[in-house]
C-alpha positions in Angstrom: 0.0 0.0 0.0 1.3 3.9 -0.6 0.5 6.4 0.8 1.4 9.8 -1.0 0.8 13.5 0.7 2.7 17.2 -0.1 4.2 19.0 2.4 4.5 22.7 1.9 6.1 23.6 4.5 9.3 22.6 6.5 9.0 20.4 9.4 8.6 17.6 10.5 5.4 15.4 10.2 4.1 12.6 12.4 2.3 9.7 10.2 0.9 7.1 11.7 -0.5 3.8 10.2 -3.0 1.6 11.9 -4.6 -2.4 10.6 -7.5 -4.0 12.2 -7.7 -7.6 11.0 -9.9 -9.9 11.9 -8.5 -12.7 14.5 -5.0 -11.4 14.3 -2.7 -13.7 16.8 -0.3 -10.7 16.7 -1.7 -7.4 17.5 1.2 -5.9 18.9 2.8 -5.5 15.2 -0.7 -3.8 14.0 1.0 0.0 14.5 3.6 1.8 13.5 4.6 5.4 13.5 7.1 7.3 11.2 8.4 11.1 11.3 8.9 12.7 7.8 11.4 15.8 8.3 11.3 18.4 5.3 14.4 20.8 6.0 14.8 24.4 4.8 14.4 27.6 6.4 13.7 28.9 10.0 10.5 29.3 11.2 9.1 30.9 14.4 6.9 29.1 16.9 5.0 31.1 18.5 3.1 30.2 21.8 0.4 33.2 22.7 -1.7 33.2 26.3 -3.5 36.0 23.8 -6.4 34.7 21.4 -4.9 36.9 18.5 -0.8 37.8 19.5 0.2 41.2 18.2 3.7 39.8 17.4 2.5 37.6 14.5 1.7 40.7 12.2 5.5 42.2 12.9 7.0 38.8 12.2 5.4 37.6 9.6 6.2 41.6 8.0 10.2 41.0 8.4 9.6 37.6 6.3 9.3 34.9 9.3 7.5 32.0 8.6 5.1 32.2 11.7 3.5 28.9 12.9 1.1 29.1 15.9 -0.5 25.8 17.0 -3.6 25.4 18.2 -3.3 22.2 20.2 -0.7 23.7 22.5 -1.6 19.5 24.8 -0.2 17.9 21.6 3.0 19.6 21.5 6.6 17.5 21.6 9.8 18.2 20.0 8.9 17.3 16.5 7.5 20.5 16.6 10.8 22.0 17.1 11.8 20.8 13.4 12.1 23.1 11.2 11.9 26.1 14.1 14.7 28.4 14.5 13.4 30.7 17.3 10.3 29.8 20.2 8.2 32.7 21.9 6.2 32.2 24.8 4.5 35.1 24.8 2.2 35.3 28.5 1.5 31.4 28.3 1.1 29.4 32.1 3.6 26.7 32.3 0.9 24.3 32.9 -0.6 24.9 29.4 2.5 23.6 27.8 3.3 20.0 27.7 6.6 18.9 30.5 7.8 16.8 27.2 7.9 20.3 25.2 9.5 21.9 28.0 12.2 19.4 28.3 13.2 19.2 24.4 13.6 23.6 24.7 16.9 22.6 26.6 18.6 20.2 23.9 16.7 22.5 21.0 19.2 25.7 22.4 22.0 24.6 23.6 23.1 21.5 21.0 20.9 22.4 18.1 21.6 26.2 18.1 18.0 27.4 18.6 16.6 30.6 20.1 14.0 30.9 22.6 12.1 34.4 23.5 10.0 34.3 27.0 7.8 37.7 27.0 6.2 39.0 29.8 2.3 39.1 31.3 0.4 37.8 34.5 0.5 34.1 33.1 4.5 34.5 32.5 7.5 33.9 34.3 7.4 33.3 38.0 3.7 34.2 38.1 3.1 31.2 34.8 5.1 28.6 36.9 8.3 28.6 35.0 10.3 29.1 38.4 12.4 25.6 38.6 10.7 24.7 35.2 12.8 22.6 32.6 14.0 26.2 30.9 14.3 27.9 34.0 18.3 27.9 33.4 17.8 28.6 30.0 16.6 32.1 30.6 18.9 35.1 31.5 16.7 36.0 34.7 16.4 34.4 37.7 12.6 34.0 38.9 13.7 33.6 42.9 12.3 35.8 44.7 14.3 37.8 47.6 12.6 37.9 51.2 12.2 41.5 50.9 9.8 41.1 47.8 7.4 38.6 49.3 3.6 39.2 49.1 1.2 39.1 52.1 1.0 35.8 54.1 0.1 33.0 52.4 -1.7 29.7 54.0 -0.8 26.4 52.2 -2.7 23.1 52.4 -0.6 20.0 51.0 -2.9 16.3 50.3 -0.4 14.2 49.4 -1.4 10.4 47.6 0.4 7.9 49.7 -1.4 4.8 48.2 0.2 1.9 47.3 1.1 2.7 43.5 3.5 5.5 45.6 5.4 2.6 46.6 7.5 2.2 43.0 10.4 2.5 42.5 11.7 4.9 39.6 15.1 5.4 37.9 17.8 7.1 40.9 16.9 4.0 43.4 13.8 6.1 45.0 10.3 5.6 44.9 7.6 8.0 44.0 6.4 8.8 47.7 10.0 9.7 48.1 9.8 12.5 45.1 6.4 13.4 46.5 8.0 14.1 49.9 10.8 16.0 48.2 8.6 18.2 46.3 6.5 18.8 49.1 10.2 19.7 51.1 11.0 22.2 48.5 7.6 23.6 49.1 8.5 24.3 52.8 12.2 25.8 51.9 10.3 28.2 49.3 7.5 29.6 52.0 8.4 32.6 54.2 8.8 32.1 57.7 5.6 33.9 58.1 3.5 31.9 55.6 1.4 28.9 56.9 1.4 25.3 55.9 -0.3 21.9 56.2 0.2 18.4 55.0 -2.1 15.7 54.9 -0.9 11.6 53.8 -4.3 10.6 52.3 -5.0 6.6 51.6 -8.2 5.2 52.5 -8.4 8.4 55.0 -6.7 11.3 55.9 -3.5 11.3 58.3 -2.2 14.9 59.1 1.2 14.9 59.1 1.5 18.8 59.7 -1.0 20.9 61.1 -1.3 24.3 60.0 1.4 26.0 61.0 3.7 29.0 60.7 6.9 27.9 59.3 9.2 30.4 61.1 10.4 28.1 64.0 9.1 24.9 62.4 10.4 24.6 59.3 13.3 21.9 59.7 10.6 19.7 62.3 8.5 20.1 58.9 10.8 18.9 56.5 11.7 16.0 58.7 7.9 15.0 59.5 7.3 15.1 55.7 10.4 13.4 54.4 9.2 10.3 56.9 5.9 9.6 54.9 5.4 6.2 53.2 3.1 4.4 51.2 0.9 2.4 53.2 -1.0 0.9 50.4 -4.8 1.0 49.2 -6.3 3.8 47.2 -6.1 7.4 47.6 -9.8 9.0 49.0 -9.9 12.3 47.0 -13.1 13.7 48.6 -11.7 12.9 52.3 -8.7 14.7 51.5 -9.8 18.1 50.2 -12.0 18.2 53.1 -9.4 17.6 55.7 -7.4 20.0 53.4 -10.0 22.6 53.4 -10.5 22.0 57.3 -6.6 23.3 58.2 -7.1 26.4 55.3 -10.7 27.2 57.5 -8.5 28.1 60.8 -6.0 30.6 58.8 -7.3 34.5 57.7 -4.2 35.0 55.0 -4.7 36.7 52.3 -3.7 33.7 49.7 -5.5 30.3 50.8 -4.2 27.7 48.2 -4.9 23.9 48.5 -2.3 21.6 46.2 -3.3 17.6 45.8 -1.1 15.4 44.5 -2.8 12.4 43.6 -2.1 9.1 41.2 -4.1 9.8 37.7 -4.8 5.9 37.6 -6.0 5.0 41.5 -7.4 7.8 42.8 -10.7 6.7 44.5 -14.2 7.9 46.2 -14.1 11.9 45.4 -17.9 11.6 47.4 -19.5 15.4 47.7 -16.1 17.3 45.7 -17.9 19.7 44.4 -19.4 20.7 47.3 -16.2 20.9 49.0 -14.6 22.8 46.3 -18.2 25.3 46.0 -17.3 26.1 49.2 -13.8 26.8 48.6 -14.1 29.3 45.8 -16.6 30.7 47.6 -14.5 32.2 50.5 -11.5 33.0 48.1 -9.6 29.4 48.0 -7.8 27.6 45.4 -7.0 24.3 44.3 -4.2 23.0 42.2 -3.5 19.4 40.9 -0.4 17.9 40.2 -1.8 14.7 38.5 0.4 12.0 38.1 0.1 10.0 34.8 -1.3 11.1 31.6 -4.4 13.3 30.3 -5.0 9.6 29.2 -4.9 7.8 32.4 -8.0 6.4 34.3 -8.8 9.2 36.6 -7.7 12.3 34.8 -10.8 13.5 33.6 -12.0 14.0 37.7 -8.7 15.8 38.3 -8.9 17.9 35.7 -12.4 18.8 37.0 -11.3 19.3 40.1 -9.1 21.8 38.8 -11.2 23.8 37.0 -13.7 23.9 39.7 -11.0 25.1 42.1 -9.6 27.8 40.0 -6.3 26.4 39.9 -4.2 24.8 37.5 -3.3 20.9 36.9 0.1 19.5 35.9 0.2 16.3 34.5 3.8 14.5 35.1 4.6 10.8 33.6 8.1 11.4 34.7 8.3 10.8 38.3 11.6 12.8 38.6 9.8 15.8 37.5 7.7 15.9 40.8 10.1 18.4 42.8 10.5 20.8 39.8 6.4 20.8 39.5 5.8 21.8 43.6 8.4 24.4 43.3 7.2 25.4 40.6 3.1 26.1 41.5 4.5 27.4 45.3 5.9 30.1 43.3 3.4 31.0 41.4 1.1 31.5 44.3 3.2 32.6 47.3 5.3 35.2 45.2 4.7 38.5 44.2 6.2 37.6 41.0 4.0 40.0 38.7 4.2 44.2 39.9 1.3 46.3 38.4 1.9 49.5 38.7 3.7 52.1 36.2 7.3 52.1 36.5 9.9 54.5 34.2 12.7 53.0 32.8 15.9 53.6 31.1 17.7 52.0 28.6 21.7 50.7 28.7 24.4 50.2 26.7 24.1 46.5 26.4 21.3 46.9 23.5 24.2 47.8 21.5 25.3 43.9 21.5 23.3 43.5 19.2 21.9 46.7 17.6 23.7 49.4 16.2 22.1 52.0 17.9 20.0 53.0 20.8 16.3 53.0 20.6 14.2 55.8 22.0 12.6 53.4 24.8 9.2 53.9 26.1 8.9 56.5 29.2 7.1 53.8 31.3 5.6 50.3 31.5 2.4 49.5 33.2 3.5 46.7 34.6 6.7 44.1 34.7 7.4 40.7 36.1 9.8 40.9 39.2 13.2 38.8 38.1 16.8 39.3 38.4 19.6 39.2 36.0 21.7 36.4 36.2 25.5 36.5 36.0 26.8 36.6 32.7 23.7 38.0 31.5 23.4 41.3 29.8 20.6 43.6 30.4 19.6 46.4 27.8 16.5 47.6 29.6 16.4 47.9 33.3 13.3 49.6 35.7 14.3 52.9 37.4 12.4 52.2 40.9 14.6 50.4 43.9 14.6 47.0 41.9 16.5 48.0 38.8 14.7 44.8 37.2 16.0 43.7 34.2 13.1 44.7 31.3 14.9 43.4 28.5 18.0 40.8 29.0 19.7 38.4 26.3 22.5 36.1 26.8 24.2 33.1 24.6 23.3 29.4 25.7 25.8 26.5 24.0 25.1 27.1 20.3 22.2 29.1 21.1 20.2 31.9 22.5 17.4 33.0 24.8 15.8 36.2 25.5 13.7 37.8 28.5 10.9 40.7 27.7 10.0 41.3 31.2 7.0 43.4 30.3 3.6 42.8 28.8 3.9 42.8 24.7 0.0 42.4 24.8 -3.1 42.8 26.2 -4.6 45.3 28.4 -1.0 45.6 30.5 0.8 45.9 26.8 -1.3 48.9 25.2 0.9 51.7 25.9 4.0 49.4 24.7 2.2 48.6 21.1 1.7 52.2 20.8 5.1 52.8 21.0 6.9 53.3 17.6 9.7 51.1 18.7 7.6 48.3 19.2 8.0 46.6 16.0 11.8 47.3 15.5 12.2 45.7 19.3 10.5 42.6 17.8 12.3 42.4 14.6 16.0 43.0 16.3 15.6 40.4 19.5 13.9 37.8 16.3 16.9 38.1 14.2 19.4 38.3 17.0 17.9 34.7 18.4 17.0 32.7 15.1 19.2 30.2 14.4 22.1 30.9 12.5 21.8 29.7 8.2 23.5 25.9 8.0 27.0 25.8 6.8 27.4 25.5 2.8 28.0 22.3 0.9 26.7 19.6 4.0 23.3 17.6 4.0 22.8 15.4 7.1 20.6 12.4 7.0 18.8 9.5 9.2 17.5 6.5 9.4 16.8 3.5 11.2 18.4 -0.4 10.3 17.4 -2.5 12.7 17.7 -1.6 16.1 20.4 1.6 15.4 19.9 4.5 14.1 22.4 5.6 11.7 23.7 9.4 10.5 24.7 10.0 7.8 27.0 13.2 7.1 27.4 13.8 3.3 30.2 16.7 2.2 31.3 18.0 -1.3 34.6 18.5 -2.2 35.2 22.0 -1.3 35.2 21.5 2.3 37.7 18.4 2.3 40.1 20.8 3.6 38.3 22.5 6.4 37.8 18.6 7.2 41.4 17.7 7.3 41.2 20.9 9.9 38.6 19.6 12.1 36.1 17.0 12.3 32.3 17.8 13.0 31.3 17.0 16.1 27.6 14.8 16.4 25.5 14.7 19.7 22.0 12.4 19.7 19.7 13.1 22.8 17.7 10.0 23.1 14.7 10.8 25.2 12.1 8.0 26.8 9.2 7.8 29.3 11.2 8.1 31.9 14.2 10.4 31.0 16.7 11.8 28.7 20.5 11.5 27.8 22.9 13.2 25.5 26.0 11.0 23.9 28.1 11.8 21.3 29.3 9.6 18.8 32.4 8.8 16.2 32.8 9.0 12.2 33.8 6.2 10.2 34.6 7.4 6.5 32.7 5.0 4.7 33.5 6.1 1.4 34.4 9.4 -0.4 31.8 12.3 0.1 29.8 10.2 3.0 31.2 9.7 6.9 28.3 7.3 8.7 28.1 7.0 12.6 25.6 4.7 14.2 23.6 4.4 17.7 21.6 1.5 19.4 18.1 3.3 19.3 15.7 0.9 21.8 11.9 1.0 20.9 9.6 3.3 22.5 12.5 6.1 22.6 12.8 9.4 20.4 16.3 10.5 19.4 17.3 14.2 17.9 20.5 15.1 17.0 23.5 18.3 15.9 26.2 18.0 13.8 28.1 21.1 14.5 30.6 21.9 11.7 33.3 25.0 13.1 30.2 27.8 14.3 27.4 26.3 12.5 25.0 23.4 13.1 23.0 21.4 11.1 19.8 19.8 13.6 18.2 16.9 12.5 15.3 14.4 13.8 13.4 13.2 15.4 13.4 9.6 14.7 11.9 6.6 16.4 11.5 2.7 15.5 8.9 2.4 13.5 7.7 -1.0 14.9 8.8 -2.5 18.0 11.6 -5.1 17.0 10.1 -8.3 19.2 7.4 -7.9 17.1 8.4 -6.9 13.3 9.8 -9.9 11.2 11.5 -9.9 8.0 10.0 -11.6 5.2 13.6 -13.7 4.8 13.7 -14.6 8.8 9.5 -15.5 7.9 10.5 -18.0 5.1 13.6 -19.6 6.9 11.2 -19.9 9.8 8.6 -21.7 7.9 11.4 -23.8 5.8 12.6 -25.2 9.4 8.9 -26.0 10.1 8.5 -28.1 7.0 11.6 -30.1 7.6 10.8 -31.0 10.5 7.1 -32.0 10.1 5.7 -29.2 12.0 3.2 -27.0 11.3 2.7 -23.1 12.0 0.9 -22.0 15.3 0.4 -18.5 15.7 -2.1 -18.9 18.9 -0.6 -19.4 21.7 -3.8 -20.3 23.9 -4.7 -23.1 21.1 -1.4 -24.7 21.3 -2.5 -25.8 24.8 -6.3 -25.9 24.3 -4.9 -28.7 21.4 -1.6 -30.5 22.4 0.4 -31.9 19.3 -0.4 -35.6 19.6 2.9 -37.0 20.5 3.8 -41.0 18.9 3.5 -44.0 21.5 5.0 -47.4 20.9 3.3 -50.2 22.5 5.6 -52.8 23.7 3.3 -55.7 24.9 2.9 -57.1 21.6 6.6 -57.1 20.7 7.4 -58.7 24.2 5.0 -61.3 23.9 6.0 -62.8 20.2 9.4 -62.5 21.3 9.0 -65.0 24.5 6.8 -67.5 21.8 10.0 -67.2 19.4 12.6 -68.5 22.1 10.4 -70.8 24.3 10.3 -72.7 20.1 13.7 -72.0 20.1 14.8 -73.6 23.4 11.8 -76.8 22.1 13.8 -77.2 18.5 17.2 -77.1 20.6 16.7 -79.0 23.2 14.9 -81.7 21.6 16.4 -82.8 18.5 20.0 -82.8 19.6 21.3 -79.7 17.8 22.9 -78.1 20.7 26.6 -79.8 21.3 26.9 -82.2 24.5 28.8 -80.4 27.3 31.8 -82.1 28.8 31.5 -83.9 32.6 33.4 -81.9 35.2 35.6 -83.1 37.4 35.5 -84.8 40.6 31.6 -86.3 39.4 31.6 -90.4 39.6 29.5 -92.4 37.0 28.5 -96.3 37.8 28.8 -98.7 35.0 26.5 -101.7 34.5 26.8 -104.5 36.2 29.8 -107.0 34.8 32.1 -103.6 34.0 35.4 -103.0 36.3 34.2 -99.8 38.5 36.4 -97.3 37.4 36.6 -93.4 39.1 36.9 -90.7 36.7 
């Protein structure tokens, strides 16, 4: 069968095949997935919190091929092919994918992309990025100093301690132990005079901490919490978020936030929840969800709910070791005063000239910025003039790439006064041009595939660049990522014939692997690529023919279902020995008759020392 289909524009593209036969013994070979990867150009994905982004029209005016997707839960790093710069532009953390966030890191800093994170209520600190997978990518730190804290904030913590917690992930600890962590990093995050609570919820709820003022308590905390273990059973959501909601009832802060982290596959009897959670909106509470599992998994429809009718937001993590990151994360977002509103004058510096050649005229004011810092090595072309000399504009170089920081609003009702500004667009334009990734160098083509179980590079070169060659070779990296995690090896040439140098990787099912070939300061990208079919299951049609040829030889026959082979034994051969037995005794009891009785057998010799009597009239003579 073939398939044919145009692509018109660079990328890569996920196809995926599917067969439903009838009584198929093998339905584990019915599926497989391929990613088609049409090179040229670089694009700009563009991630908007805004339902029509004002940066589009500026982009797509300089000549950028702007691609903003729709299904922002469907995005992985295939969508990174073909993308020379990302902007998040005001999107929450939690409406972008984990997967998505973890492929930005290998996307900069090995395949020489750009990444631009502009500012808004849903951005930065205040969007969740704090501890986030491109938190180091950025060149502003989202901590927040002691002196910049918001009015107390009261903290309710239902932790899952059923017996799925109990498993043991990747490191040598189990998921209770990353839930205690994350719940640990929670506690160093708050102030001393914020309040928290934690409740280990099974089949009831067990308080662990009551709520409590972390000043003087904060190490007898960490050590209660970092004690918790699964105790097996299922986790009780509704008995939870009342107990929850019971501790957050005795406190009068200003924030009251409730955070569950519960198994997406076993989490049982949510009883009256919406009640509970009525009740909690109603006097100003919120809930968050860190859910973990899939948007696929059993029970992820009634978190999400619970979400939503909480007011919060809901993380979905299938890697366990992301758990830590994810509570730092959402305790920042609440208990920080990440996001200033108010209208703040600025001034510009002479780090814009890094990469401009001249100063702009820089808006009088903003109306509004996200609190951050510069971090060292960092340079800063925009700062605020009030006691924080934030950093409003900041840029810095990240391995082969490079990542940006608008601190301010580019949008919305905080952003009018900056779109009025007749800088606007040239801002855009400079910090997109500055970022995108830099043209591939001339005379290279890199290509992949899978044999087998490897996945094998292919690096061709024309003739002209035999002597930068000689010079240096290029250098590969491959990040193979899986369920679980992610890790970055390089490999080796081998020359396999003039124009071509080929290096190979063992690429296991089920995992994704992008790569870089970096030749002197530029870098050609490539991937992903995955096994198309798992390799237990996919069979040759020569390793199917010599199978079959070894069956007929021997006098077998094919079975493909396994239950029938025991349902219907091969009849094995029996050889039945009582007849053979019995005509053999006949043939030697005639034997013994015919030898015995006619003489044939020779007379034996007498032995020695035996007398014989004569007849009568003989001498007696001994013998």
């Amino acid at each position: 069968m073939r398939l044919a289909d145009r692509l018109s524009t660079p990328g890569c593209s996920a196809y995926e095949m599917t067969i439903t036969p009838q009584n198929d013994p093998i339905p584990e070979n019915n599926r497989a997935v391929s990613f088609l990867e049409v090179t040229g150009g670089n694009g700009v994905l563009l991630l908007s919190g805004y339902d029509r982004d004002p940066l589009a029209p500026f982009l797509e005016a300089q000549g950028f091929r702007v691609q903003q997707p729709s299904g922002l839960n469907r995005l992985d790093a295939r969508h990174l092919s073909g993308v020379g710069l990302v902007i998040i532009n005001n999107l929450s953390a939690s409406s972008v994918p984990p997967d998505f966030l973890h492929a930005l890191d290998y996307y900069v800093r090995e395949q020489g992309g750009g990444l631009l994170m502009c500012g808004g209520r849903h951005s930065f600190g205040s969007g969740g990025y704090f501890s986030s997978p491109i938190d180091e990518l950025l060149p502003v730190s989202m901590e927040m100093k002691k002196d910049k804290m918001k009015l107390m904030t009261a903290m309710s913590i239902v932790l899952d301690r059923s017996g799925s917690m109990s498993c043991s992930v990747p490191g040598g600890k189990t998921k209770m132990d990353l839930a205690n962590a994350g719940t640990c990093q929670t506690i160093s995050l708050l102030s001393d005079q914020d309040l928290i609570s934690v409740h280990a919820v099974d089949s009831e709820p067990h308080p662990i901490v009551t709520l409590s003022s972390l000043g003087p308590n904060r190490k007898k905390m960490i050590s209660s919490v970092s004690r918790i273990a699964s105790m097996g059973g299922g986790i009780f959501i509704g008995a939870g978020l009342k107990a929850g909601w019971r501790e957050l009832q005795r406190s009068v802060a200003g924030t009251r936030h409730l955070l569950l982290f519960a198994d997406a596959d076993d989490s049982e009897e949510p009883a009256d929840y919406r009640e509970t959670l009525k009740e909690m909106v109603k006097e100003g509470a919120t809930v968050s969800v860190i859910a973990l599992g899939t948007e696929k998994s059993a029970d992820a429809g009634l978190l999400r709910e619970i979400a939503e009718l909480g007011r919060g937001r809901i993380f979905f993590c299938d890697r366990p070791g992301d758990i830590p990151s994810i509570f730092a994360q959402e305790t920042v977002s609440v208990a920080r005063a990440a996001f200033i509103r108010e209208r703040t004058s600025l001034r510009g510096t002479a780090g814009w000239l890094q990469i401009a050649a001249g100063q702009p005229e820089w808006p009088p004011a903003v109306d509004g910025y996200n609190l951050c810092y510069l971090r060292n090595g960092a340079t800063a072309a925009c700062v605020t003039e009030d006691g924080n000399a934030a950093p409003l504009v900041s840029f810095w170089n990240r391995g082969t790439g490079r990542t940006a920081a608008v601190t301010f609003a580019m949008g919305g009702e905080l952003g009018k006064n900056i779109q009025q500004w007749d800088g606007y667009g040239d801002l855009i334009q400079t910090l997109a041009r500055w970022l995108n990734r830099k043209n591939p160098p001339q005379g290279y083509s890199v290509q992949a595939d899978t044999a087998g179980d490897r996945l094998r590079i292919r690096l061709y070169y024309s003739e002209e660049n035999i002597p930068r060659l000689a010079e240096r070779m290029p250098e590969i990296s491959l990040e193979l990522s899986g369920k679980e995690s992610s890790r970055t090896q390089n490999g080796i040439w081998e020359h396999l014939q003039p124009g071509i140098f080929q290096c190979s990787f063992p690429l296991p099912h089920g995992v994704m692997a992008r790569g870089a070939v970096r030749i002197g300061g530029g870098v050609i990208p490539f991937g992903p690529v995955s096994q198309q079919v798992d390799p237990e299951w996919a069979m040759p049609p020569e390793s199917g023919n010599a199978f079959l040829d070894l069956v007929n030889r021997t006098g077998g026959r094919e079975r493909m279902d396994l239950p029938s082979i025991f349902r219907e034994p091969r009849p094995g051969t029996c050889l039945q020995l009582r007849p053979i037995l019995l005509w053999s005794a006949c043939v030697l009891l005639v034997l013994d008759a015919l030898f015995t009785r006619t003489g044939l057998l020779p007379r034996g010799q007498p032995r020695q020392g035996v007398t014989r009597s004569r007849p009568s009239g003989e001498n007696n003579q001994s013998i």
